[in-house]
Each structure stands twice: as C-alpha cells, then as structure tokens.
N, C-alpha and C positions, 0 to 999 in steps of 0.2 A: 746686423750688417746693413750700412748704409744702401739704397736702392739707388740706381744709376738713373738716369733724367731719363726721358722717353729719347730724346734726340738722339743720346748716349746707345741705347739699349738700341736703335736702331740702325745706329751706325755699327755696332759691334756683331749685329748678325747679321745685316743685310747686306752681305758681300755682293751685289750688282755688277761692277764693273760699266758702270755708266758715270760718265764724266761726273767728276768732283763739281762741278759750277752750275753740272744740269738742276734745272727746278722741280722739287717734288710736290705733288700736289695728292689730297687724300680723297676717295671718292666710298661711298658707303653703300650694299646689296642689303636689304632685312625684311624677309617675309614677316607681317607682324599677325601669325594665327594665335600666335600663343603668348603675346608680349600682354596679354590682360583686355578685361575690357575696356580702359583708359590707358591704352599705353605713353599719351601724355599728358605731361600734369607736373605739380613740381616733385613725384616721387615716382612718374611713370619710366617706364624702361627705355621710351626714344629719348626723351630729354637728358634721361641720362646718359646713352647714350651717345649722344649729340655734343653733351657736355666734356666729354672725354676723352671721345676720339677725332672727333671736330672735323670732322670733313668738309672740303667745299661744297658736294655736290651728294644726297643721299637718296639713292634710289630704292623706293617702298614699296611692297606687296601686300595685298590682300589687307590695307587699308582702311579702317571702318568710315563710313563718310561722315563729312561732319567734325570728325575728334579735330582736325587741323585746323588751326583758325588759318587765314591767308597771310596774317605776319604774327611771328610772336619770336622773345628773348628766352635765350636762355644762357641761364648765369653758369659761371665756373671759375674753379679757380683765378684762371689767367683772363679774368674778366666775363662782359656781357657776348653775346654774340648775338644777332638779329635774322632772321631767316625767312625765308618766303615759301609759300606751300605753291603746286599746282597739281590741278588732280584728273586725273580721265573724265570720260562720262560716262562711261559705263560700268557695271559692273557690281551696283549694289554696295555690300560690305566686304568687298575684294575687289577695291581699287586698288589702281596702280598710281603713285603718286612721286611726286619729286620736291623734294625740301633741300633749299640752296641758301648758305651763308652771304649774306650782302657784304660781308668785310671779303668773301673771296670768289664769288659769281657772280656775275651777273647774265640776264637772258639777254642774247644776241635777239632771237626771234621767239616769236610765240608759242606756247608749248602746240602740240597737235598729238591726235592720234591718228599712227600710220596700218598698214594693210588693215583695214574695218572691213569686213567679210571675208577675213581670209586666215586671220587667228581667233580663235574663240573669245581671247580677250585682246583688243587691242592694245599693240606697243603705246607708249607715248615716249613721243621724241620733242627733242629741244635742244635748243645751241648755246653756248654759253663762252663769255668771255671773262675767262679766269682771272685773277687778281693775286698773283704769289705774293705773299709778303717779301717786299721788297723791290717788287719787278714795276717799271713801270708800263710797262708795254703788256696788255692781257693775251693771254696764249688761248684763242677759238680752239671748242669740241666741239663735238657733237655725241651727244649722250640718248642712249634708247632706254629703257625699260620695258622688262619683258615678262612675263609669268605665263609660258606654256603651260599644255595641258598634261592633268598626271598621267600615271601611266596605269592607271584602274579601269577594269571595265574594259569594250571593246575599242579604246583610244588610239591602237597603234597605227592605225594608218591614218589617221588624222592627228595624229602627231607626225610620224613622215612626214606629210602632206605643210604643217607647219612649219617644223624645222628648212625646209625646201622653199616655201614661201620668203622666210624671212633671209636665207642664203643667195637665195635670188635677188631680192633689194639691195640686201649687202653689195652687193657684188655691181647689179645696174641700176640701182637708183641713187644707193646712199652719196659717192661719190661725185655727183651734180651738187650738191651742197662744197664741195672744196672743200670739207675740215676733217681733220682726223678723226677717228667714231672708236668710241666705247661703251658696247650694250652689255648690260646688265641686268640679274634679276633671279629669276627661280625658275629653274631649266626643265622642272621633273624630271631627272634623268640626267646621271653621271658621262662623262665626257667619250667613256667606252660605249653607252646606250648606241645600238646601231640606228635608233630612231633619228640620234641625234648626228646620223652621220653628213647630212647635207650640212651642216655647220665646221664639224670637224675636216670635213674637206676642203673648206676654204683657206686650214693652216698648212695642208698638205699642196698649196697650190700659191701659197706665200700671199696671200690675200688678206689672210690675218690671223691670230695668234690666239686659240680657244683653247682657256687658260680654267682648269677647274681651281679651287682653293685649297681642295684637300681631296683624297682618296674617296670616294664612294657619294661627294660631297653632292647633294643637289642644286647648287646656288654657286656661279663663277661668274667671272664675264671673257667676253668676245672683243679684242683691239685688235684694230686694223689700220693703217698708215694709208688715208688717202687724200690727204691735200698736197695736191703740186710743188716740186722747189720752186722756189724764184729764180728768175734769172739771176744768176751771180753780181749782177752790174747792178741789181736792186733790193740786193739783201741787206736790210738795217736789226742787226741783234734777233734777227725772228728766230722762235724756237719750236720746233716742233715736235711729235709723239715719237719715243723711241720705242716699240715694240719688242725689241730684243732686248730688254730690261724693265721688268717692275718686280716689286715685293707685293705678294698675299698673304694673309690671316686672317684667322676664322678660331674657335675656341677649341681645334684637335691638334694634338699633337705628334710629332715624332711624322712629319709628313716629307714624304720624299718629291721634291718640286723638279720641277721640269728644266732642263737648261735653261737658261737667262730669267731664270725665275725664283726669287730667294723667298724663303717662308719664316715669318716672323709669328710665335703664337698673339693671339689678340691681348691674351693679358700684359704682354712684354709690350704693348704698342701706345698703353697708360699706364698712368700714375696710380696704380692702387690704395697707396694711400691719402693722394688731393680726391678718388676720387671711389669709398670703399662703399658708398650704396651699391653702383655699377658692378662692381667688382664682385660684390655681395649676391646681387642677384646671377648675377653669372654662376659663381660659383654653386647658390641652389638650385641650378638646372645642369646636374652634369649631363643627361640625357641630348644636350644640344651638342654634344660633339658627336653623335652619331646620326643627327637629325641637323645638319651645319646650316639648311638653307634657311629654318626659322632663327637662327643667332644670327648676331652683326659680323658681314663679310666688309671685310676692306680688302683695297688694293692700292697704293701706292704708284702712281704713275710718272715717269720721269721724261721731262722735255729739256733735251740737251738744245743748244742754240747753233742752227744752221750755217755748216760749216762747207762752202762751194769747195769741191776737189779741183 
C-alpha cells in the first residue's frame, strides 16, 4: 500500500480548525541523554533527526559540549539544509542548546541566558524571524529553552520555587520583548505535577497554553500570545501566534489531546521510507514512548494573518 506524503498525512489527521492560509511552522524539544555519545554525525540520531522532521527551530537538552560545530549541513531527501548551533554557558555536558535552519530562521537578537541564579540551569532565550516557505514577510518569536530540575532527591521546593520563577518572567518580563513566546524543553514533571502548578496556572488565567505532548509525558512546551495588535489602520499581511490551535507528536500513541490541540504520532509526521535509518532507530527504542522527553517532541505551530474586527 502506497504511503500518503507527509503533507498528506498531516492534513488527514490534524483536524485544527485553524485558517486554511494560516502558516505552519515546525519547532523541535530533544533531551539528548541517550541519543549516543555522538548524537551527531552522518549516522547520528540529531542529524537524522534533523533530516526528517526538519524543523525551523530545535530546542536541545542535556547537550554534550563541543559535539555541535557552530554551522553544519545536513543532507536529505528534499535536499541540503544549513543550520546554526548556539549553546548556553553553563552546564558542562547538559547544555541547553538551540539549532536553527538558515532556509527558515533566522536570529532577531543575540541568544542569552535568562533567570541565572534563579534556575539551576539557566533558560536560553532568543528571537527569531521566521522564513515560511513562501512567506515573504518573517513572522518574529521568541523561543526559551528550558530543562528544570528532576524530581529526585529533596527537589520539591526548589522546583516550586522554579516553576514560579520562570511563571513570573512569563508573565512580567517576557512581554517587553513584544513577540509571541514559545518555551520549550524538559519539564521533569508531567503537566498534573503540582510542582509544576505555577506554570499551569498561567493557562487557567489565559496567559498561555501549557500544552504536554502526551500523557505522563515529561517534555512539552508552554505558548502564549503576547505581541500587541496593530492598529488596524497599519496592518500589512502581519501574522501572528494562534494559541488556540497547534498539532503535537512525540513517539506514543493513542494520546488523548486537549481541545484545540490535535495529535499526530511522530512516525506519521515523515517519510519512513526517504528516511528508514531514523525510523529504524526509533523503532529500536520502544522504551521512548514511555520516557517521551528523551525522543523528538514536535509541535507544529500555526500563524493565521491578522485579521482587525
């Protein structure tokens, strides 16, 4: 039986209900503890990764330092792609890093690390002006990276104490930047954790949409809608974060998603056969579906173009 095109396969499950003209754009979460001790190379698991599911923008954990050169190609089917590393400063071999496709990011501003004494590991943030194929106008984010601390040992109130930290920025700093925000990364700790309740009560106050990938899952992200409209009299085709619409995948199945939230498995989101190394190693780790936050989480994000009432 012939295999439906990724487009295809996305369009057949991903009932959204987000404008047909909106632009989708692909963003990447991957704790890499267990992706090898070369996870890239031309046979390692990012690149293949990378290679597959293509995202503009991928947000990395627990990073060995060093493995990322600061540009490098990687081939695939539907040609080369060219990417740019940038990486924390702290943190040894559990860095937090971000790797962005130059055919569909680029950095607004300089990457940095934000709350430094106030998370164990600090976020790295950074802005980015998107490149949709097709678009010619880039649609600005603002993208965190995050890796909280586990939940082992006496951590719980120094996880409170973080989760509250970074709810707090959310809430009174991020928004002086103007752009819409999408933090991502590895939570320790599923969306029910009460630890993690200063975060979830930012959706319960409409501030933003803390969105897990899957049941029990440790790795999501956090979107929240806060750049200004324009004034109507000087809106030209701007598009911005729709929040009450994206698609997740991650490699479990049978996941029950949340309203305005449609779940696509990972495998259905490539080509397994343009692309059966990836597919291959996936499949040798069934163990990642109960352990989601070390596998490649996507999220598909959708910017409909601002429409004055």
């Amino acid at each position: 039986m012939r295999r439906p095109s990724v487009a295809a396969a996305r369009n057949a499950h991903v009932e959204t209900g987000a404008p047909p003209s909106a632009v989708r754009l692909d963003f990447l979460s991957w704790n890499l503890r267990h992706a090898g001790v070369e996870p890239f190379g031309e046979s390692g698991p990012l690149g293949l990764g990378l290679a597959a599911l293509r995202p503009a923008v991928a947000l990395l954990q627990e990073c060995p330092r060093r493995v990322l050169p600061s540009q490098f190609v990687v081939e695939g089917p539907d040609g080369a792609r060219t990417y740019r590393t940038v990486y924390g400063l702290g943190g040894g071999d559990q860095r937090l890093a971000m790797v962005y496709d130059l055919g569909q990011a680029r950095l607004k501003r300089r990457a940095v690390e934000i709350l430094d004494g106030t998370l164990r590991r600090p976020a790295l943030s950074a802005a980015f002006a998107l490149l949709a194929e097709g678009q010619i106008e880039p649609i600005d984010l603002h993208l965190v990276n995050v890796h909280l601390l586990s939940r082992g040992g006496d951590n719980q109130v120094a996880r409170l104490a973080e989760a509250q930290a970074l709810a707090d920025w959310i809430e009174q700093a991020a928004p002086e930047a103007k752009l819409d925000l999408v933090v991502g990364g590895d939570w320790n700790g599923p969306a029910n954790d009460e630890m993690l309740e200063p975060l979830t009560g930012l959706e319960r106050r409409s501030h933003g949409a803390f969105q897990q990938i899957s049941a029990g899952s440790e790795a999501g992200f956090l979107v929240a809608s806060l750049r200004p409209r324009p004034h109507p009299e000087y809106v030209r085709g701007e598009r911005f974060l729709d929040i009450g619409f994206n698609a997740q995948s991650n490699v479990a199945t049978g996941v029950r998603p949340k309203p305005g939230m449609a779940f696509l498995p990972l495998t259905e989101t490539f080509d397994a056969r343009a692309h059966p190394a990836f597919a291959d190693w996936l499949k040798a780790r069934t163990w990642l579906a109960k352990s989601a936050e070390f596998a490649p989480n996507t999220i598909t994000l959708f910017f409909p173009e601002y429409e004055p009432e």
